[in-house]
N, C-alpha and C positions, 0 to 999 in steps of 0.2 A: 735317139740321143740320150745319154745317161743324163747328161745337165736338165734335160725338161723334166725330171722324176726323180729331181729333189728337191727335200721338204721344201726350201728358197723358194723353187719354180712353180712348186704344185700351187703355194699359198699365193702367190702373185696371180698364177690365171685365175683361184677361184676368188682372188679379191675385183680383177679385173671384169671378170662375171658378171659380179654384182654392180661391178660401175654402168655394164651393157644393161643389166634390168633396171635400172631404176633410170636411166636417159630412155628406156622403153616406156616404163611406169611415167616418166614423165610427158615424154609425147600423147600419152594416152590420157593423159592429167589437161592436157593442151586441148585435146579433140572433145572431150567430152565437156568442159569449159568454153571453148573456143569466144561465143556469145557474148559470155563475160568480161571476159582478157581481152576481148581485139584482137587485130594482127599484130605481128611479129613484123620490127623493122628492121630492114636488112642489116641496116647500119648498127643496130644493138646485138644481132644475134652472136656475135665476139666475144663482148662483154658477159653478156645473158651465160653463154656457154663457160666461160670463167665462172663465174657464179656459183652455177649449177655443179660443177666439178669441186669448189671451196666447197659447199656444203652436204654434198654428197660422199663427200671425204671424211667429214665430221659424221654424217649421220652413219655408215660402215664402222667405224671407228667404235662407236656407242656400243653398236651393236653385235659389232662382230672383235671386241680385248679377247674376249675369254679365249673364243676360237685361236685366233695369234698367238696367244701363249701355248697354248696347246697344239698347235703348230710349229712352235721355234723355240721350245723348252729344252735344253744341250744335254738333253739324258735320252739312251739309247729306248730307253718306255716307247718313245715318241711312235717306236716304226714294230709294235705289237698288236697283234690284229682287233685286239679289242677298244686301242688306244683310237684308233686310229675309226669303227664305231662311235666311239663318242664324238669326235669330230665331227662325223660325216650327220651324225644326227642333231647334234647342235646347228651347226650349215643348216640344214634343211628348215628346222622347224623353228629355230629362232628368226630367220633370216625371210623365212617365208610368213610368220605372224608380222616382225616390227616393220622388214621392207618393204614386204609385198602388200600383207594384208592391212597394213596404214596406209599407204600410199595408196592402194584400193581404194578407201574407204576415204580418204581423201576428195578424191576424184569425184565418190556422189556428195559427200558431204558440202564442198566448198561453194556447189551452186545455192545451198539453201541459207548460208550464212556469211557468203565472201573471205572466209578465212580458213589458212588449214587446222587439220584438229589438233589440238593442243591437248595440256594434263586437266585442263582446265573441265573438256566434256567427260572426262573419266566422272565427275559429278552426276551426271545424267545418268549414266546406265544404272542407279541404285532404283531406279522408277522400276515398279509392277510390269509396267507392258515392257521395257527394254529389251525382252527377248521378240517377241511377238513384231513390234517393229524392224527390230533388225533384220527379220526373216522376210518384214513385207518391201523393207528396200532391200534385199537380195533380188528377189523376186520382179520389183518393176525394173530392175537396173542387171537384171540376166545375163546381158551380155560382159558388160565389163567384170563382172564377177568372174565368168567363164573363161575371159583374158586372164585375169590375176590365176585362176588355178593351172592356168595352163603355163604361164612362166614360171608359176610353183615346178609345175614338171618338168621343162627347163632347166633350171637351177637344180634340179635332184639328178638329172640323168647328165648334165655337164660338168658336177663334179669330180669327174675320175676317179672315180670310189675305188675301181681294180686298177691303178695305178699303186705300185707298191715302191715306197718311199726309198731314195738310194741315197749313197754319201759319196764321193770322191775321195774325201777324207778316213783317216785311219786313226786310231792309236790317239793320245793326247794331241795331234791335230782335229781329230774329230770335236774334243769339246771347247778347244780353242776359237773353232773356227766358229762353231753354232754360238757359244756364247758373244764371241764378235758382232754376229749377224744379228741375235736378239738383243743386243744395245745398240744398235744402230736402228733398227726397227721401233724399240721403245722410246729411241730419238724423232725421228719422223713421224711416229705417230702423238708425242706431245705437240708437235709444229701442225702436225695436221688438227688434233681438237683445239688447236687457240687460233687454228687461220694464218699461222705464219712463224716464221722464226725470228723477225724482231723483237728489241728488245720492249719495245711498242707494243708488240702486237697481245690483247686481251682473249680472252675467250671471245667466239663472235657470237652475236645475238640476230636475233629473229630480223631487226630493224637494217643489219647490215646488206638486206638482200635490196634495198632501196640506192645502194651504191654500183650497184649495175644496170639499172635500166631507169629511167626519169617517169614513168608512169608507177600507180599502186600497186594494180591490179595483176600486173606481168613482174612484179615480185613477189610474188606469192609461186609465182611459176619456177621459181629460182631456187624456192627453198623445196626440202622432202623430208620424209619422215625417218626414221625416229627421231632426227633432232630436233622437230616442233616439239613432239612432247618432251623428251626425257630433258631438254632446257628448259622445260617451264614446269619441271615440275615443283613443287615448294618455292616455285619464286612466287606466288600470293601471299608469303609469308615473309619475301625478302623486301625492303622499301630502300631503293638505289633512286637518286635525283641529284639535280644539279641546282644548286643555291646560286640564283643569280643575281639576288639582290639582298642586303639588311636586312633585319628585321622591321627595322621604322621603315624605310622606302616600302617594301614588300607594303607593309599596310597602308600605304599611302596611294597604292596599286589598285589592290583588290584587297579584300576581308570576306569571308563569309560572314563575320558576326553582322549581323540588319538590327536596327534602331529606329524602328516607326518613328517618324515625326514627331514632334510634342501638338499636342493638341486633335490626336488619331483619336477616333470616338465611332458609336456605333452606324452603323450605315442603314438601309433597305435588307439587306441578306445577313445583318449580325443576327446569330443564332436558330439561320435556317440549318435541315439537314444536309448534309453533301453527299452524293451516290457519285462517286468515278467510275467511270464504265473505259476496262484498261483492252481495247480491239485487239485483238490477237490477228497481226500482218495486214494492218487498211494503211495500206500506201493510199499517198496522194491519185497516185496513179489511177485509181478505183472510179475517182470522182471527177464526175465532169462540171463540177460546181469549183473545185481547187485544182483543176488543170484542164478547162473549155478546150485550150490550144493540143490537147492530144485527140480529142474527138471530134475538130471542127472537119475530118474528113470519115468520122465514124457514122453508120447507121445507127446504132444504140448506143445513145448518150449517155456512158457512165454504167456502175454496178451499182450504185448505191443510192437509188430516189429519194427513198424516206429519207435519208439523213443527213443528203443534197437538201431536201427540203425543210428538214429542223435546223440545218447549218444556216439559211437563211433568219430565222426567227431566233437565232442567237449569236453569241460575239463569238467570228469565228476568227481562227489562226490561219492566215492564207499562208506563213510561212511555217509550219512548225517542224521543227527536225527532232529526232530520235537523239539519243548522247550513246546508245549501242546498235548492235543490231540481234542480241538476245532477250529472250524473255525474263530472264533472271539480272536484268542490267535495266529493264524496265521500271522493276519496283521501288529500289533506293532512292532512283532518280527521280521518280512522280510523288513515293509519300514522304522521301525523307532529303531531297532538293542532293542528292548525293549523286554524281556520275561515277561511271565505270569508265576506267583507260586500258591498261593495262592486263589486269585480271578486273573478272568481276568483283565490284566490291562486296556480295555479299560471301565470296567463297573466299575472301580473305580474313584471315584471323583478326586482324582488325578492327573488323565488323563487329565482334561480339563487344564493344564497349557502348555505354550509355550514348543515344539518340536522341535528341527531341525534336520527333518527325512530326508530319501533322497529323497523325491520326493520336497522335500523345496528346499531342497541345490541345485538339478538341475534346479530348479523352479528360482531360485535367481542366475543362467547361460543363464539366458535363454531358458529354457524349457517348453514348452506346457506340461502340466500335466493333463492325464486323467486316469478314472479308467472305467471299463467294466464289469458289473457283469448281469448276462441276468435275475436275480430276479426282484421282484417290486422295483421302487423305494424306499428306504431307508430300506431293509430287510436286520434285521441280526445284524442294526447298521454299516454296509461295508461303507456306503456315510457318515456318520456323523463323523467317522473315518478316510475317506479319505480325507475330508476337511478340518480337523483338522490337517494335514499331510502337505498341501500345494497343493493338487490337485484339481483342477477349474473344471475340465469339469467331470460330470459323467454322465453313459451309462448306463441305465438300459429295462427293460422289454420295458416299457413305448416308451422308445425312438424309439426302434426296431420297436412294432408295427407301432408307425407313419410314416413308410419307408416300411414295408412289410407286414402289415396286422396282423392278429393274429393267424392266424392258425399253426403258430411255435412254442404254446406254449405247455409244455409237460404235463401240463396238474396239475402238482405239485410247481414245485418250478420255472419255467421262462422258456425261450425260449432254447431250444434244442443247444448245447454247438458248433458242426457242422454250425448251421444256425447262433447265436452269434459270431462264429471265423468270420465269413464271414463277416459280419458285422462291427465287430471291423478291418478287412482289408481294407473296402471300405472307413472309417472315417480316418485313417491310411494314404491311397493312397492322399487323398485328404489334409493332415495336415502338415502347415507349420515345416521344421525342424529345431532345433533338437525336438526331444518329449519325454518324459517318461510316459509310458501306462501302464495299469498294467489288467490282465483279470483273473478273477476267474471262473473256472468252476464250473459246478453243473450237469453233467447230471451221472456223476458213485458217483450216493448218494441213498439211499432208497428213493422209495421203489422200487429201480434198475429196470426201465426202459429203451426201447430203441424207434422211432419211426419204427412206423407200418411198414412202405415201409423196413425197414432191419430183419424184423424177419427172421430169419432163417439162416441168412447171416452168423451171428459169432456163434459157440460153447457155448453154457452152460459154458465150464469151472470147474474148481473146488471148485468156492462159487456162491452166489448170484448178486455178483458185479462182475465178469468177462467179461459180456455179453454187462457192461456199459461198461469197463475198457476198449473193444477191439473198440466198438464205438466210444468215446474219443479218441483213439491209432488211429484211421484210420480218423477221423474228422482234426485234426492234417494233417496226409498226405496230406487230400487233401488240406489246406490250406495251406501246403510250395509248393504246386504243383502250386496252383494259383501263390501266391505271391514272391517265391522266387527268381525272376531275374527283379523286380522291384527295382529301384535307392534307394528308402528307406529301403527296405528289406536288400539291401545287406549291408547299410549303418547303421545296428541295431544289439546290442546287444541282444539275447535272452537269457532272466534267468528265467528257469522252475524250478519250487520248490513244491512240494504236502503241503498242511497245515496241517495233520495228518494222519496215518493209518488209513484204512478201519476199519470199524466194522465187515467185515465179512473175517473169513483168516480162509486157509487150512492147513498151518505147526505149531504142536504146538510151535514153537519154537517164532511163531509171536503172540503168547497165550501170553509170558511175555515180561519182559524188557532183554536186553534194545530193542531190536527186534520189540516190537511193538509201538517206537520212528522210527522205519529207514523206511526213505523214499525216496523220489525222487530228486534228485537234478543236476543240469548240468546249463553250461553257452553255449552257442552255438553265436560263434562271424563270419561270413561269411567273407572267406579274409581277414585273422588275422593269428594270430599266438599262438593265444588262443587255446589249443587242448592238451589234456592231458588225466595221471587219475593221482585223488587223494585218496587215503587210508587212509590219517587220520582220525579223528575224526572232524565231523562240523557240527555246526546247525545250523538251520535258522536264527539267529541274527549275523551271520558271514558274510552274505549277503553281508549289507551294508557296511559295512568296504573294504571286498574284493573287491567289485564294484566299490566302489572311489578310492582306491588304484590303480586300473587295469586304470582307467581312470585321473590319474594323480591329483587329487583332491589335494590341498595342503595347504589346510585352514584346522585349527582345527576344532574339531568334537565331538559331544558324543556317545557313542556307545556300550552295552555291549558284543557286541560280536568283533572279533579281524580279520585283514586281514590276512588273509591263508598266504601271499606272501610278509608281508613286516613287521610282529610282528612275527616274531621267539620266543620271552621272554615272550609273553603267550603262556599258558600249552593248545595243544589243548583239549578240554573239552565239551562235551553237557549239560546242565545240567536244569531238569524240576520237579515239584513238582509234586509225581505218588502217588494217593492215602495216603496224607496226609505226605506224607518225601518226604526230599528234594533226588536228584537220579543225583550224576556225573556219564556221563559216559564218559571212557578214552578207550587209547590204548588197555589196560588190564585188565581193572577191570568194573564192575556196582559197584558204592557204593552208600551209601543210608547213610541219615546222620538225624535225628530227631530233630535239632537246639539244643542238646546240645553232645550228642556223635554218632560216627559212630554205626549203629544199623548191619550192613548187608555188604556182601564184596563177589562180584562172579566171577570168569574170567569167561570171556565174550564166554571160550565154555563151560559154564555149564549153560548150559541153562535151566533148571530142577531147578535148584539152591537148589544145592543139596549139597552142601560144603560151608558153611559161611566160611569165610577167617579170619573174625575178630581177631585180636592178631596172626596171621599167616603170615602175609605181611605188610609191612611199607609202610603208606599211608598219613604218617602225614603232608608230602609239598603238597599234593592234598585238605585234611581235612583244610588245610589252608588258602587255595586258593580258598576252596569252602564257607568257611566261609565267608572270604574277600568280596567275589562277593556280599553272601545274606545280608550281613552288609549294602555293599555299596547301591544295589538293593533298599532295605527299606529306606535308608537312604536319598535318593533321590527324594524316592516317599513322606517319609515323609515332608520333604522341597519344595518340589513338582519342583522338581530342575532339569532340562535337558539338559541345555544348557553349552557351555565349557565359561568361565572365559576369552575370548582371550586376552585381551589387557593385563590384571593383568600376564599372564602367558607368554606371548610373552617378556614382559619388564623382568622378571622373567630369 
């Protein structure tokens, strides 16, 4: 039939095509996720399927204007053989990078960080190994690779490349008619990238995939790619919120500017040093000291002894939640009380304005400021953040080797976490005091690694990362074994803090929220009187607050997170952006909030989230309070505003 072999017909089946790959790309998105997402309820898979067709619509759209035009351009060009190459090879090699090979990479990506890739990890690949790892997750992820190439050849050989283009039309019907068709197409495809043709209807956003299915995690299943990325790309740059309160109210809410007490004076721990020690992925999960009830059916209690057993000897955080679940969303939030929503804050332009984090405010007491991370220099972005913070000296890869050679490197991401503690002790032993240091680990990260000389030593465990987790756990030991009765040592606060959950967990319960927020946290003060537990609720932006507090700080401050110990009048609260909503969580409740109404409401033991609470509990002084915070959060990065007011507020 002449009508299937024209240009109208041919562009419809090869758009149609790619609607069949990418609901393949997504099943296959489903199966290798499965664990994480749960089932699929009958009752949504309607909706779900509406969804996934809206966005799917958008992401072809992105990625395949050019081709359209070049398919329905009213000039006789169209149907010359060379014309009509360019076509076929745009199809192919666009369509199989943005469709295929994102939504690949998708599929292993989202198990390690619960979200799809965004313009956001285009950050990452400027790192040294970026090549070297992409090869080593091809590599254990073989299979699905091997799928994506093969729908690559799919898509190349269902083209109809020797279909040769016809017209019905003749004469000045012929460009009547194709111009006809190409404004009708440029009509449908503006309705398709805004999600609709009301007069309503916006551009849609990542957030909108939450209006098909009432669970997180199975919106993420909704959306695909290219339109994660190419919709976020320079939006780190764009600051869009909703002002829901005055300016007086708002501050009558929440502030970040902190006003120590009048009569704040030196304590036990003014003007010891502080070493943070930032765990790279120690879930709760790890410990059978901050989660008994997942091992009370295990034979091996826990990954982490040693520091089960300094958690006791120090005031530990039985609740502490993460405010991301990346490692570049860790640091703002521990040295400079800054959470990440949205984008991370440091990959916002935003960011580059004046801070007064904590390693400035000790830094301006007199503190030697250093950071330790055993990667390359500047991987990650960790140094260009550090120094933007107030920290002078950093420790990397680089440095280590010029002291001990390179044979401690592990071969992926820097020098083995063991041989690095060692390290940062001997710079340590040697360093005028007071100090504030700060060390990041990396050796319990993919593609979970230990050195050679320990194989065997520790257990499998029950994931992939155990085997690091108990290495790190015993790397640890033996560096409080070294250094623990050294003058500086005993003269030092220790604040251990993980920067998000593992990507690999064995209870479903760390499958959701807020569970797969909780992690590690403790202060360990030597010859003090620091020593406790705490049970509330704290995240990592409560750090700094608690820390200057403990150490009798009594300068104002900015800060959005609150001292545990001396702001009783903030609600304690975690609070992080999980798959597109905003997510407090409290004593009682996970809520989840979509910037204009509460969407979701779980106690925190329904873990399943299997009973929305919505309209069932009163949540509206939290709904308040959560507001206030994302008002104020935006509101600051929009003015690019970090600093407290002192003088104006002191005479005040």
């Amino acid at each position: 039939m002449k009508i299937l072999k024209t240009h109208t017909a041919l562009l419809v089946w090869r758009i149609v095509l790619l609607y069949i790959i990418l609901m393949a790309l997504r099943a296959l998105f489903y199966l290798y996720n499965s664990a994480l997402i749960g089932p699929l309820p009958s009752a949504e898979m309607g909706s779900m399927l509406r969804g996934a067709l809206q966005f799917d619509t958008v992401s072809l759209l992105y990625a395949n204007a050019i081709f359209i035009l070049l398919s329905l351009v009213p000039l006789r060009i169209r149907e010359r053989g060379w014309w009509q190459s360019v076509m076929y090879w745009y199809y192919v090699i666009v369509n199989g990078i943005l469709v295929i090979g994102f939504n690949i990479a998708d599929a292993i990506y989202f198990r390690y960080t619960q979200k799809r890739f965004s313009a956001d990890e285009i950050f990452f690949a400027d790192n040294d190994n970026s090549l070297q790892l992409f090869f080593k997750f091809a590599a254990e992820n073989w299979l699905i690779v091997l799928i994506g190439f093969v729908l690559w050849g799919v898509l190349a050989l269902s083209y109809a490349r020797k279909a040769k283009p016809q017209s019905p039309l003749t004469g000045w019907r012929y460009y009547a008619g194709s111009t006809a068709i190409l404004l009708v197409s440029v009509g449908l495809a503006i309705g398709g990238i805004r999600g609709g043709f009301t007069k309503m209807t916006r551009p849609i956003t990542l957030s909108n995939a939450t209006l098909y299915t009432a669970d997180n995690m199975r919106a993420t299943m909704i959306l695909s790619n290219p339109f994660c990325i190419l919709r976020t790309i320079g939006s780190s740059g764009k600051i869009h919120y909703d002002k829901y309160f005055d300016e007086e109210t708002l501050r009558s809410l929440y502030t970040p500017d902190h006003y120590p007490a009048e009569g704040t004076s030196e304590t036990e721990l003014t003007g010891r040093n502080v070493v943070m020690i930032i765990l790279e992925s120690f879930s709760a999960e790890h410990s059978a000291l901050l989660r008994p009830d997942l091992y009370a059916d295990k034979e091996q209690k826990g990954y982490t002894p040693f520091l089960d057993s300094l958690m006791r000897q120090s005031y530990t955080f039985y609740n502490m939640y993460s405010n991301g679940k990346r490692s570049i969303q860790a640091l703002p939030a521990v040295w400079s009380s800054i959470p990440s929503f949205k984008s991370p804050f440091v990959l916002m332009p935003q960011a580059m304005a004046e801070t007064e984090a904590l390693p400035r405010i000790l830094r301006n007491k007199g503190y030697e400021t250093m950071f330790f991370c055993g990667s390359d220099n500047g991987s990650m972005g960790f140094g260009a953040y550090a120094r933007s913070v107030g920290i002078d000296n950093l420790y990397s890869r680089e440095d280590y080797e010029k002291v001990h050679g390179k044979e401690d490197f592990d071969g992926y991401w820097g020098i083995w976490d063991e041989d690095f503690l060692n390290y940062m002790g001997e710079v340590l032993s040697k360093q005028k005091q007071p100090f504030f240091s700060t060390m990041f680990t990396l050796s319990s990260h993919h593609p979970f690694v230990i050195p050679e000389k320990y194989e065997g030593k520790f257990s499998d465990g029950l994931t992939a990362n155990h085997r690091c987790v108990q290495y790190v756990d015993d790397a640890f030991r033996k560096f409080f074994a070294r250094y623990e009765n050294e003058e500086w040592f005993r003269n030092t606060i220790f604040v251990f803090v993980a920067d998000h959950v593992s990507s690999e967990k064995f209870s479903e319960e760390f499958r959701r929220s807020p569970s797969d927020y909780q992690i590690f946290g403790f202060m360990y003060a030597p010859d003090s009187a620091l020593f406790g537990e705490h049970h509330q609720v704290v995240s990592q932006i409560d750090i700094m607050p608690t820390l200057l507090g403990l150490m009798g700080h009594s300068e104002p401050y900015f800060a959005f997170g609150r001292d545990i110990f001396g702001e009783y009048g903030r609600t304690p609260m975690a609070v992080n952006y999980d798959n597109n909503l905003f997510q407090a969580i409290t004593q009682e409740y996970l809520i989840r909030f979509d910037e204009k109404s509460i969407t979701a409401i779980y106690a925190l033991d329904d873990t399943a989230h299997e009973n929305n609470l919505v309209g069932k509990v009163d949540v509206a002084t939290i709904e308040r309070e959560l507001k206030a915070m994302i008002q104020s959060y935006y509101s600051h990065i929009e003015q690019k505003d970090y600093l407290v007011d002192k003088i104006e507020n002191q005479e005040e």
